[in-house]
C-alpha positions as CSV (number, residue, x, y, z in Angstrom):
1,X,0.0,0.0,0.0
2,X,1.2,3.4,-0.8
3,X,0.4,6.5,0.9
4,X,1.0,10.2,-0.6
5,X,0.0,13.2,2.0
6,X,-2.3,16.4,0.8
7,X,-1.2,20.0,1.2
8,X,2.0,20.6,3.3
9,X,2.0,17.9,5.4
10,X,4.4,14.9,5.2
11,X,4.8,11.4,6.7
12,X,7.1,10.6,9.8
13,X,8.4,7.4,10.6
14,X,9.4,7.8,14.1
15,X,12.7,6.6,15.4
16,X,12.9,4.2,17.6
17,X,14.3,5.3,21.5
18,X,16.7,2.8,23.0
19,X,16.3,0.9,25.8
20,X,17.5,2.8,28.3
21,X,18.9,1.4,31.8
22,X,19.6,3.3,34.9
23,X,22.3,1.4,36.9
24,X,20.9,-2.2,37.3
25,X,17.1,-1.1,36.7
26,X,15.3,-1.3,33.0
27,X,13.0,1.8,32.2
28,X,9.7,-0.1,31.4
29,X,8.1,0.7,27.5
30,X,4.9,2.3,29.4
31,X,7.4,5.1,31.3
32,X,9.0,5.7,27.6
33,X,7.8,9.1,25.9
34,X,6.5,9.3,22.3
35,X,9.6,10.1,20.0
36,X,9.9,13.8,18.6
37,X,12.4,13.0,15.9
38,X,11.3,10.7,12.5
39,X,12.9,10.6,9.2
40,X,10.3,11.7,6.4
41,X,8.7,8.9,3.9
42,X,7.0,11.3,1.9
43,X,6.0,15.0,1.4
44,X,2.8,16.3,0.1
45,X,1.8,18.9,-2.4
46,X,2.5,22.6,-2.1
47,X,-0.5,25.0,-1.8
48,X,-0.9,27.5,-4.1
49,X,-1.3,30.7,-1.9
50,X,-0.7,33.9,-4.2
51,X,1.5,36.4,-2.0
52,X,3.3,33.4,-0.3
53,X,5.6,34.8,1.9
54,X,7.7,31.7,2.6
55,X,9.5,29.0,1.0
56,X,7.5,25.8,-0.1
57,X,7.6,23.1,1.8
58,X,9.4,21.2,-0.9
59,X,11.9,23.8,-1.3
60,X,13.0,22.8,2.5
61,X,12.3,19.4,3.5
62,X,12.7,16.5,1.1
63,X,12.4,12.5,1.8
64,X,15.2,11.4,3.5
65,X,15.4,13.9,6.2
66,X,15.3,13.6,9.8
67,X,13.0,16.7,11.7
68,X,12.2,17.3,14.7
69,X,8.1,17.8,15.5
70,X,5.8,19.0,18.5
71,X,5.8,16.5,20.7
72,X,2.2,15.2,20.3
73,X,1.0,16.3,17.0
74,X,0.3,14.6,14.0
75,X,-2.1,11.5,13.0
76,X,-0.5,7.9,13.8
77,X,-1.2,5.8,11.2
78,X,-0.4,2.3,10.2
79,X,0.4,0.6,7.0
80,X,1.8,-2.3,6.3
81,X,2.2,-3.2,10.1
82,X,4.6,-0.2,10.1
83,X,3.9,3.2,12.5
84,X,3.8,6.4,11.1
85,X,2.8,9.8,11.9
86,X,1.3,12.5,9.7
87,X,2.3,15.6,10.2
88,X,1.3,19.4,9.1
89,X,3.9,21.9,8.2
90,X,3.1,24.2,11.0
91,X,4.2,21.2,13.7
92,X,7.6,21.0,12.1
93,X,10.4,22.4,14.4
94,X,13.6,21.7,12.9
95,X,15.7,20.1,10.5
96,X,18.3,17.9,11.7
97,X,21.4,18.6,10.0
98,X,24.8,16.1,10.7
């Protein structure tokens, strides 16, 4: 199954945190917090807004990159049996650049 987003909005898959361990003790999965980092699957369309003021969304995130996003926004989604989240442009924070 394929999936393309509508508007500025893209789709997240959210990296996975690592177990983490405190001395001898495991941090159970329920204590975890949802990820804010993902690398980007696939962007959607540009809107067509006449005195546009900033740069399309194309022009600044393409698939491959990883961003950082508001901690909970976007829709979760599954496809595939793999998680995803679907995310507006206004819920992007960063780019992560290495």
């Amino acid at each position: 199954m394929k999936i393309i987003p509508i508007d500025e909005r893209v789709i997240v898959k959210p990296m996975t945190e690592q177990e983490r361990k405190i001395g001898s003790i495991f941090i159970p999965d329920t204590s975890k917090e949802r990820p804010q980092m993902g690398e980007i699957v696939a962007v959607g369309d540009d809107m067509e807004i006449a005195d546009r003021k900033q740069k399309k969304l194309s022009e600044i995130l393409k698939v491959g990159d990883k961003i950082v996003y508001s901690r909970y926004s976007g829709t979760e989604v599954k496809i595939d049996n793999e998680e995803y989240i679907l995310i507006s442009r206004s819920d992007i924070l960063a780019r992560v650049v290495q």
